[in-house]
N, C-alpha and C positions, 0 to 999 in steps of 0.2 A: 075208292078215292080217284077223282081223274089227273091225268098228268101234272097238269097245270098247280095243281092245288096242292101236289106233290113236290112240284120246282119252287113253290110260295115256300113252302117251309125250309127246303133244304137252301134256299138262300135268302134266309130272313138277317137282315145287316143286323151286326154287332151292338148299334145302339138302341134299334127296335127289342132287342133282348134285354136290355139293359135299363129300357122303359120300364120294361113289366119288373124287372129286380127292383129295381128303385123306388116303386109305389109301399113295398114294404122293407126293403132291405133286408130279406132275408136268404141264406141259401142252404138248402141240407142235402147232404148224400144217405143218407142212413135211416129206413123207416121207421127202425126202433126212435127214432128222438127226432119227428116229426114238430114241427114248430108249425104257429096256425096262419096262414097264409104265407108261407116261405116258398121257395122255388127249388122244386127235387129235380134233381141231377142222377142221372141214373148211369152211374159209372159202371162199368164192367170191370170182373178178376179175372185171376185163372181158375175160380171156383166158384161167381157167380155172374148173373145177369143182372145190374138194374133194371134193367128196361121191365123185367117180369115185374115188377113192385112199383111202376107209376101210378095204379090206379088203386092202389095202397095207398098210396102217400096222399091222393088225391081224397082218399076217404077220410082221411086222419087228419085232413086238413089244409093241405098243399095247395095253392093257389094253381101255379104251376107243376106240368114235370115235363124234366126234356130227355127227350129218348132220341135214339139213334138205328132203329130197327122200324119199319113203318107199321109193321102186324100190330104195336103196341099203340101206333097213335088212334087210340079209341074214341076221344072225345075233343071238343077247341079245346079244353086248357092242357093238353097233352103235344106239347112243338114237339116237332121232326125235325133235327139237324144231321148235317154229315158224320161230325162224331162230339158225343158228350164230351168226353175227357179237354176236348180240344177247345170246344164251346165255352167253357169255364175258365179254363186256363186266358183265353182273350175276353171275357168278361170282366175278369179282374185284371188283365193289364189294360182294359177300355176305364173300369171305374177308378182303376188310379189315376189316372190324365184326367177323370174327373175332379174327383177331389181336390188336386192342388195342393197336397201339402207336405211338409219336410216328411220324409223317411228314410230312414237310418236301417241299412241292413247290414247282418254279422252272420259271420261265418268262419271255419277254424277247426283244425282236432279235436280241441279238447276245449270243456269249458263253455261252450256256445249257449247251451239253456242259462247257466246259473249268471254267467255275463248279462245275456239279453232280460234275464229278471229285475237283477241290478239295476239295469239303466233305465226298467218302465219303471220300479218304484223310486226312481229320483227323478226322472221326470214327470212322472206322474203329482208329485206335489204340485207343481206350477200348472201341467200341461196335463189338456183331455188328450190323455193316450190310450193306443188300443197296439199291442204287443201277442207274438206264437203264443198261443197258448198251448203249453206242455212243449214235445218239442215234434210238433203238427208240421216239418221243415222241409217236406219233398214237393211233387212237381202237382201234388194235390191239397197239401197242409198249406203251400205258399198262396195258393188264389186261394183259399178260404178263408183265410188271416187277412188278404186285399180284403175280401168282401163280407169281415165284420166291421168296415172300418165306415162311419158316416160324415153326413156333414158338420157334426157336434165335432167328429175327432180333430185334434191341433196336431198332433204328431206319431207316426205313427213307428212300430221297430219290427222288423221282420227279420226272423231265423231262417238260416239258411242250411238248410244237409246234404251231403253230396258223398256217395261213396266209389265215382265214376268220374274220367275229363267230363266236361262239356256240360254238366249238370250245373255248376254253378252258372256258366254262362248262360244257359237259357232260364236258371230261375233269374238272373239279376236284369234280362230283357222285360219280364214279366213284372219286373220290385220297381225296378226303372229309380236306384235308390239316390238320395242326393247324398247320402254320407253313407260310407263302407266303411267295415273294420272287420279284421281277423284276427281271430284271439292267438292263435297260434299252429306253426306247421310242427307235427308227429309223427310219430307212427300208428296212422289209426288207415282201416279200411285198403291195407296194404294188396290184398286180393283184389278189387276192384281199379286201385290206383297205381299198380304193379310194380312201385318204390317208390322212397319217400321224393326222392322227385319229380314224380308224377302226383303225388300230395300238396308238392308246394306250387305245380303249375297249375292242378284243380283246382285250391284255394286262392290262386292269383287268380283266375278268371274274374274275380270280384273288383280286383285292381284294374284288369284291363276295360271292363266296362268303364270304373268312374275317371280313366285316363281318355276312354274314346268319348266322352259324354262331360269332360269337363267338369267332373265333378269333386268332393273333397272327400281322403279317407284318414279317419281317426288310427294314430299309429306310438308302437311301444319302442321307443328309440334303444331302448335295450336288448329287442330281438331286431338283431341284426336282416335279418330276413325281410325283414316285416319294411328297415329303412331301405335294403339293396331294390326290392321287387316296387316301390314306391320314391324311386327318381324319377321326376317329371310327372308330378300329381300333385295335386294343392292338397298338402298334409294337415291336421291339425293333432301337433306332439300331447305324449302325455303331459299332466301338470307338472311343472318338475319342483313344486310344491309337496308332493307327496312323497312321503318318506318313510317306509317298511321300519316297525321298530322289533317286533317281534310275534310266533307264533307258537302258543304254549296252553291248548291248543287253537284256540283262535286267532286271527289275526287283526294287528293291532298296527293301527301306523299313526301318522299326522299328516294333515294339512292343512298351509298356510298357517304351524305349529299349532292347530287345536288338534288333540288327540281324538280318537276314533280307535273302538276296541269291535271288532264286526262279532255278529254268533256264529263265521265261516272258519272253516279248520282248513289247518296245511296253508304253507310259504305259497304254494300255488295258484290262491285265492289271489293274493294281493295285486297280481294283474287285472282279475275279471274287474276288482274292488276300483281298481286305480282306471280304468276303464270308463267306469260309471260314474267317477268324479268328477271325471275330462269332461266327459261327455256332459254332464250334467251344469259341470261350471262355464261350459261354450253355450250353453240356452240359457246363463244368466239364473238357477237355481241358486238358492244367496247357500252360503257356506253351512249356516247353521242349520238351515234345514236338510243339506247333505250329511250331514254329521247324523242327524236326527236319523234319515231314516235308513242308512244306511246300517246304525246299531240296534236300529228295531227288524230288520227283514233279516226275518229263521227262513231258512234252508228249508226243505220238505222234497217229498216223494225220492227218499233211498239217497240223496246226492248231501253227502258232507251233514248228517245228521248226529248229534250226540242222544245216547240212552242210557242212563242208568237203570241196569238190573240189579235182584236182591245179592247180584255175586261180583258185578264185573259194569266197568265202563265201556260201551261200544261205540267206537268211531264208525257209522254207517257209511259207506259210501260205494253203495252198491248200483247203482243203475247203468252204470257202463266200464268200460275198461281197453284199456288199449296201451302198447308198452309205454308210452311216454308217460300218458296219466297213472298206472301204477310205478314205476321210476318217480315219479312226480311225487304221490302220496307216499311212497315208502320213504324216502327223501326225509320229506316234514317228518314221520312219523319218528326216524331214528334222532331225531333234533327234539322231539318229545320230552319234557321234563317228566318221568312217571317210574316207579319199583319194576313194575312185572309188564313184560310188552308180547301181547300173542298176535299174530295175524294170522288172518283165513281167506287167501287169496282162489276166484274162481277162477277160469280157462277167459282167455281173450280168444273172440271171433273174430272173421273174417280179415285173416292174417293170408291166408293160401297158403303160398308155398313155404313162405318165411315162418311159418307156427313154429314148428320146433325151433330151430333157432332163436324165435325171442320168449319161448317160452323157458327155454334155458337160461336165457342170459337173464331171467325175472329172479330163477332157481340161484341163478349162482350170488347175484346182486345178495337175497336175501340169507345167503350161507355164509358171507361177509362182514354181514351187518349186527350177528348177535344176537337176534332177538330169544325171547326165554319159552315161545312156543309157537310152532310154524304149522298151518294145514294148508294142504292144496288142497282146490277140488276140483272135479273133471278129466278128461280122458287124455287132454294134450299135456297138461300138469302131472298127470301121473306117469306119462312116457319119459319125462325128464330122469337124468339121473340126479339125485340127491338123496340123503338119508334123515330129511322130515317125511313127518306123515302123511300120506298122499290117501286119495279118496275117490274114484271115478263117478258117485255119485252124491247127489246130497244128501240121497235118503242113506248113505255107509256112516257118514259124516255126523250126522243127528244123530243115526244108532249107539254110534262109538261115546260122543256127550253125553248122553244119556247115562253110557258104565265111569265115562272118564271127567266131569264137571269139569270145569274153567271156575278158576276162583282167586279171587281180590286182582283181577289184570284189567290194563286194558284194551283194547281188543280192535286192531282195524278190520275191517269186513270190506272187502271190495273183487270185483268183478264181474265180467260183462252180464248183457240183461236177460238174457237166455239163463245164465245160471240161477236165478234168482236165488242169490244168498241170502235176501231180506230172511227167506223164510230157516233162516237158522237162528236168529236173533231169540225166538223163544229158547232156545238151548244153553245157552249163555248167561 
């Protein structure tokens, strides 16, 4: 290839890229799930190459691939950029400035998927929305959730994940959101954000974008945090129509006095719930239909699931954990109307230095509280001192079920997503 034809590619402008995206609106990283004329991206790990799979992808279907190695650009439909990861990343903050249309992004400890679900299925009644799918919420999930979105979409809700400063900030240059909201500051990602107020400054980076950009952030005048970090921002408060009536184990509230009973378990829902109402009642979704679907959207994938087995009720809510969110559910859980109460709590990650410590104060919390059968499981949990029954692995945990059953209880299951406690549920 001569120079020349070499400088063509490496600075082919952002919209000339964005031409070719646009003919189909399509974009994949991943050969396994090749879609047919989409535009492959060939991202690099620390364990592979894309670039080796553009003409894979190219076989399979790809209109496009964009590579960042020149040995790879084999053929025209194969662009050479400076670098992929970067190429995308301003493709999707180019087709946002396209688009033109409201986006509402969220971010927060705890709660961020089951929130951001909430508010596409109540805006979703009125409005063609396009919402994170799963929670796809870093510096690669956020421009590929930009660039499912077309000109059909009205509104679009981007998740936001950050377990470092600064990441919110450059995802929120990328979202470029006209509405912000933060579910909540914790203790989540204490290793990367080195205390909790380095949590509450990384989750304010959301704020100082829609303060430097004039923009409005959705907020819960009840976390104080959420009102101090959001002086001098055009606020829009929760409804103060909504009114918590109880959690036993669902939550049940009103507004605008029509009751509303959710399938969502634990006191701690009632924010993401009241969230979604706000939000939904500021787009003019009529009341009734917030009622509506609000008590039809089940929960799924391990977050705030109920199961009945032939022996036991299990409160699922396994996909993550971090000490505020188990404080949180244990909370609800001792507020439980029920005979027999067992919990099976896993190990919280990326705590660093603070692990033991709050893995203690989970220990001591639950030594407190009563309950009529306690297991930990994991290796920071078993370090603790306490005199339940501790377990460094899951497979010790399942063995022990097997000789010791669980019977007529009900049963909270929760902890981070490395442990995968789902897969104790058949034991139960």
């Amino acid at each position: 290839m001569k120079f020349n034809e070499v400088f063509y590619f490496y600075t082919m402008k952002i919209e000339d890229l964005h031409s070719l995206y646009i003919q189909h609106g399509l974009v994949d990283t991943d050969t396994r799930n090749i879609r047919l004329n989409t535009v492959f991206f060939a991202l690099k790990g620390a364990n592979f190459n894309g670039n080796k799979f553009a003409e894979e992808a190219l076989s399979k279907g790809a209109k496009y691939a964009i590579v960042d190695e020149i040995k790879y650009k084999t053929s025209d439909n194969i662009i050479l950029v400076e670098n992929v990861l970067k190429s995308l990343q301003e493709l999707a903050s180019y087709h946002r400035k396209y688009l033109k249309i409201p986006i509402i992004a969220l971010t927060g400890s705890n709660g961020k998927t089951t929130t951001k679900e909430l508010i596409n299925v109540v805006l979703s009644s009125k409005y063609k929305t396009i919402a994170t799918v799963g929670n796809l919420n870093n510096h690669i999930g956020v421009p590929l959730t930009l660039l499912s979105m077309d000109s059909s979409t009205e509104i679009g809700i981007v998740e936001m994940g950050a377990n470092h400063l600064n990441e919110i900030s450059f995802l929120s240059k990328i979202v470029s959101p006209d509405y912000g909201y933060v579910t909540n500051f914790g203790s989540a990602h204490l290793e990367g954000f080195g205390s909790i107020e380095g949590v509450i400054k990384g989750k304010s980076e959301l704020y100082d974008f829609i303060e430097e950009n004039n923009r409005k952030a959705f907020i819960n005048t009840e976390d104080k945090i959420q009102v101090e970090k959001t002086k001098g921002i055009q606020t829009i408060c929760f409804n103060d129509s909504i009114k918590f009536i109880e959690s036993n184990p669902f939550v049940k509230l009103s507004f605008y006095n029509e009751e509303i009973t959710s399938k969502l378990i634990g006191s701690y829902n009632f924010a993401n719930i009241s969230a979604a109402i706000t939000i939904g009642n500021y787009f003019k979704v009529t009341k009734e239909e917030i009622k509506n679907v609000i008590e039809n959207y089940i929960p799924s994938n391990n977050r705030s699931e109920i199961i009945e087995t032939n022996n036991n009720k299990i409160i699922l809510d396994a996909y993550n954990a971090n000490p505020t969110s188990i404080k949180a559910a244990l909370n609800s859980f001792v507020e439980y109307k029920t005979d027999h109460k067992t919990i099976i709590l896993g190990d919280m990650f990326e705590l660093g230095e603070f692990s033991s410590i709050e893995h203690q104060k989970v220990v001591d919390f639950v030594s407190s509280a009563n309950f009529d059968s306690v297991f930990f499981v994991g290796s920071n949990f078993s370090e603790t001192i306490s005199n339940h029954l501790k377990f460094k692995t899951l497979a010790a945990l399942e063995k022990y079920l097997l000789n010791e059953p669980i019977k007529n209880s009900t049963i909270l299951i929760k902890g981070s997503r490395g442990v995968a406690l789902e897969k104790i549920v058949p034991y139960c």
